[in-house]
N, C-alpha and C positions, 0 to 999 in steps of 0.2 A: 546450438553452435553453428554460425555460420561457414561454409566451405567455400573456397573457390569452385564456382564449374570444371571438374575434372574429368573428361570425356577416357576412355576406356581405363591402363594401367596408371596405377599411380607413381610416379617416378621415385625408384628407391624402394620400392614394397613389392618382394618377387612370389610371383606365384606358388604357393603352397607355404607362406609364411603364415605363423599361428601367433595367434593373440592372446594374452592370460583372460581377457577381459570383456567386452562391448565399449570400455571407457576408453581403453585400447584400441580398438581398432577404430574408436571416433576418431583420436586422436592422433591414428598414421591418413587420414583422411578419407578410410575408402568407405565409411557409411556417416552422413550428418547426426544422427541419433542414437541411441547408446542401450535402446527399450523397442522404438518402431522397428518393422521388419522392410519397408519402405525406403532405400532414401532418395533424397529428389534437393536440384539446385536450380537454379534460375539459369534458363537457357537467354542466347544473345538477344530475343525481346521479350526478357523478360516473365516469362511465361515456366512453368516449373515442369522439369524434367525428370523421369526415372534415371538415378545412375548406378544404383547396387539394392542386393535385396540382400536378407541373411534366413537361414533356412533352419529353423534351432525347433523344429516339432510345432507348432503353432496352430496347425490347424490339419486335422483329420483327412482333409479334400487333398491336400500337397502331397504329391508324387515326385521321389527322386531318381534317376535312373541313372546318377552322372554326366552322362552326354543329356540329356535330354531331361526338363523337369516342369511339372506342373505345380502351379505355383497357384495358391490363392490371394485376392488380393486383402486389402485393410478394411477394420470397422472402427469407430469410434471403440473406447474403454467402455462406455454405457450400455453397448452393443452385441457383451460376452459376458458369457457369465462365470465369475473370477473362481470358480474354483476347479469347476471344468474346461475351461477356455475355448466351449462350443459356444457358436453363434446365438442370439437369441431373437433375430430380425433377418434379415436379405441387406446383403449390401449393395454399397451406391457409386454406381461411375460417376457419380461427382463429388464423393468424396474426394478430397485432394490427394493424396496418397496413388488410391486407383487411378485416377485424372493423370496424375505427373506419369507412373508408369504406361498409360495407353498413350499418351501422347512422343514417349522414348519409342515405342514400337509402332506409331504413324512417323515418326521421323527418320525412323532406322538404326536407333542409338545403341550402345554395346552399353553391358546391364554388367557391374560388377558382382562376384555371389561370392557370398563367406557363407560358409557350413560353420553351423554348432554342434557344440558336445550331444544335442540332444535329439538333431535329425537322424536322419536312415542310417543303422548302427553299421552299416557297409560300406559308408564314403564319409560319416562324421569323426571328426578329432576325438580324443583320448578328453576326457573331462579334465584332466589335467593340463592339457593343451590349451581347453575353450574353444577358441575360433579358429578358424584357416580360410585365408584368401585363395581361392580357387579357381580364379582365372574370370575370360570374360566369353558370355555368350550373347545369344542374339532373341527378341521375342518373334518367334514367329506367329504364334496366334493369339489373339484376347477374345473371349466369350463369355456368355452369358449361363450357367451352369446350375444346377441344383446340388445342393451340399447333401453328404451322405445320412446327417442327423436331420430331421424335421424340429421346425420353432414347439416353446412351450404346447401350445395348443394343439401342436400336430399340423399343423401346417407347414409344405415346403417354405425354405431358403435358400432363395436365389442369391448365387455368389458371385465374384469378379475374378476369372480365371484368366492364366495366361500360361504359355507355353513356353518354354525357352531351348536353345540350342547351344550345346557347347561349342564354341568358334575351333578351326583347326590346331593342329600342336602349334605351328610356326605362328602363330598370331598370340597364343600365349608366354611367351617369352619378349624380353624388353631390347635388346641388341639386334641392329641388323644382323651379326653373323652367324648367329642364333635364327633367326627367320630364315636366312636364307639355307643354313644346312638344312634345317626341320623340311623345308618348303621341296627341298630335293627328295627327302627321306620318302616325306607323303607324295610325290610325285613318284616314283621308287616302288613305291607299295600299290599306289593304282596298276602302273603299269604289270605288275607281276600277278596279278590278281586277273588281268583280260586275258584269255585265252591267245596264244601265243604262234604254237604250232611247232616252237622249237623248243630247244634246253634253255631254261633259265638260267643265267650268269655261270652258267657252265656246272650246272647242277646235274648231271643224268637223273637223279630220282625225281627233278619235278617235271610231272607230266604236264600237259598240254591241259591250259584251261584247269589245272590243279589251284585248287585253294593256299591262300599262302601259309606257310609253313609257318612250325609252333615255336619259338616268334619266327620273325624276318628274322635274322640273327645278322646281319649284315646292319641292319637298321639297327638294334641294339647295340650293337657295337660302337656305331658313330654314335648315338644318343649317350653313351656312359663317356664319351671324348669329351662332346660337347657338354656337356653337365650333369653334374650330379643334383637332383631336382632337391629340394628342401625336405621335403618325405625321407626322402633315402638318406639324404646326411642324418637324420634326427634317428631313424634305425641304427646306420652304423655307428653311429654314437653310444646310442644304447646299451650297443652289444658289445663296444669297444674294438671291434674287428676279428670275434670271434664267430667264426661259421655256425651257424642252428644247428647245421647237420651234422659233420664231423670233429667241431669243436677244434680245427685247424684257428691259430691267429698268424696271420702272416706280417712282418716286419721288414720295412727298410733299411738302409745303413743308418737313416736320419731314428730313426726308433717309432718312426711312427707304423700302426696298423693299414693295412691294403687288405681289403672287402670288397664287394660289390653288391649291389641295392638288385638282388630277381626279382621281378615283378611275377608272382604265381597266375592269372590270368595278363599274359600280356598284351602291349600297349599298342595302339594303332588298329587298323583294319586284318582282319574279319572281327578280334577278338574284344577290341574296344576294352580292356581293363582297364580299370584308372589306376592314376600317379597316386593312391592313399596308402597309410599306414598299414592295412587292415590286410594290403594284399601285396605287401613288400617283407623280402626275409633278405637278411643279411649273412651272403654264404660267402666261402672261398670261390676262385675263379671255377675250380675244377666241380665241384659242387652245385654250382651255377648251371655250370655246363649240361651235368645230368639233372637237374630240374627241365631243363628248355629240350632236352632231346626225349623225357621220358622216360628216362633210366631209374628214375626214384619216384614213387606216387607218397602221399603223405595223408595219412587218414583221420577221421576226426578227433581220434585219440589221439592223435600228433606221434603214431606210430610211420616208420618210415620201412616203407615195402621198397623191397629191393628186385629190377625188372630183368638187370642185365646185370652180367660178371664186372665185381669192381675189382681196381687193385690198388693196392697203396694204402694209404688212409683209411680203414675201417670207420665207418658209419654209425652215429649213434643210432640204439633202437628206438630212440623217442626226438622228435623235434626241440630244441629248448626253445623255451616261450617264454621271458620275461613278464614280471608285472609291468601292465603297463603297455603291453604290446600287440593288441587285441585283432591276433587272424582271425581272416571269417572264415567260418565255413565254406559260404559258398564259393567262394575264389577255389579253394582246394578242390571241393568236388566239381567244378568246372575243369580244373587240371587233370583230377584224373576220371571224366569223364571223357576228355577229348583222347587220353592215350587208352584208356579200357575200349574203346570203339575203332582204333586203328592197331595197325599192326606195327611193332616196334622198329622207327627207322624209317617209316615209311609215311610222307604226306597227306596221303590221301587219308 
């Protein structure tokens, strides 16, 4: 299937939209091929360019970290062997594939990436999802690398590796007013993060040169104005606008449910969690509140430990988890390793 040249977002396909398919996400245009992990379009002379890769387990060597991923590049089909899908040769920077991608990253080009059901069970879709458009980054490096397996004989193979970088928030979203709140946010979060010498936005508990706090909550706040990301609708949907934790559903005059999308490791700098499923829970506002201050740790029995005196709304003993709704661990024990290590209330 041929595509027009599409340089970075595809118009009308927003970030964190999911695909039932590969046939699908051919055909919202954000990858040529429906099987290759590759895709690649003819640049202005004509010459073939990397524009998206998709990351669905493929190969042993591929590292995902979210922000940051190492990516291996392509072999012919004669080249693997189809039951194990390890290598069986070294691959070739002139391969076309490899070619079109190292030539996206000598030109500077922004690299679309869809996760599969079947990459890193910590940023991949629900198998019943399939795919997700996950935004655009950038390659910083292409090298020459040894794969973890050795060929038949035992001899090394040599791979076609590349690095990638995930591009700022404000550059993943398709609206200027959208780039330009994001662009203050992240501009917001550097400055609060340098060492200061004063009170932050009139904070007395943030000290001087203090780490930014569990989230920015300022920054979360605009972030839930400006949008609710496609991850987070597809939770509050799930759960129809019932809280995990206290099983509050809160309603308008209009009859619809009011929730909010926490993200359990949150978003932005120092903590870098990502916008996925996996590390988003659908609470009441107030509920919300004490996940980001500390007040509730949550354990891997999806027990919820209770830190400070609550009132009102009594707390389920156990998180509810729909099928289908697949938290990780580690988000959780990142939460409550950051509050088990400080003292309650307090930044530092």
């Amino acid at each position: 299937m041929e595509i027009e040249r599409v340089g970075g977002h595809v118009r009308g396909v927003p970030v964190g939209a999911v695909f039932a398919s590969r046939k699908v996400v051919q055909q919202a245009k954000l990858h040529r091929d429906n099987q290759r992990g590759i895709s690649w379009a003819s640049d202005e002379d004509g010459l073939r360019v990397g524009d998206a890769i998709v990351l669905h387990g493929g190969y042993e060597d591929d590292e995902d970290e979210w922000d940051t991923i190492r990516y291996t590049g392509a072999s012919p089909g004669v080249d693997k062997d189809p039951k194990t899908k390890k290598l069986l040769r070294s691959q070739s920077w002139s391969y076309r594939d490899n070619a079109a991608l190292l030539r996206s990253y000598e030109r500077g080009y922004r690299i679309r990436v869809i996760r599969g059901y079947e990459g890193d069970e910590r940023y991949s879709p629900s198998k019943g999802d399939g795919y997700r458009y996950d935004g655009l980054y950038k390659i910083t490096a292409a090298r020459d690398a040894i794969s973890k397996s050795p060929a038949p004989d035992g001899s090394e193979i040599r791979i076609c590796q590349f690095d990638l970088e995930r591009l700022p928030d404000h550059l993943q979203v398709q609206t200027d007013l959208e780039q330009q709140v994001l662009q203050a946010l992240e501009d917001l979060g550097e400055q609060r993060s340098t060492p200061q010498g004063q009170e932050q936005d009139g904070d007395p508990s943030a000290d001087e040169g203090s780490e930014e706090k569990f989230p920015l909550t300022r920054s979360m706040r605009v972030r839930r104005l400006v949008r609710d990301t496609a991850a987070v609708k597809r939770i509050k949907k799930l759960y129809e606008g019932e809280c995990q934790m206290c099983g509050l559903r809160l309603e308008g005059p209009d009859g619809k449910p009011y929730s909010e999308g926490a993200h359990i490791r949150p978003l932005g700098k120092p903590h870098r969690g990502p916008d996925v499923e996996p590390n988003i829970l659908c609470l009441c506002p107030n509920c919300h509140v004490r996940l980001d201050i500390g007040a509730v740790l949550i354990e891997t029995d999806w027990s919820i430990v209770v830190r400070a005196a609550l009132f009102g709304t009594a707390l389920r003993a156990n998180l509810k988890v729909e099928k289908g709704h697949k938290v990780h661990p580690e988000y959780l024990r990142y939460h409550r390793d950051y509050w088990r290590n400080r003292e309650l209330g307090s930044p530092q």
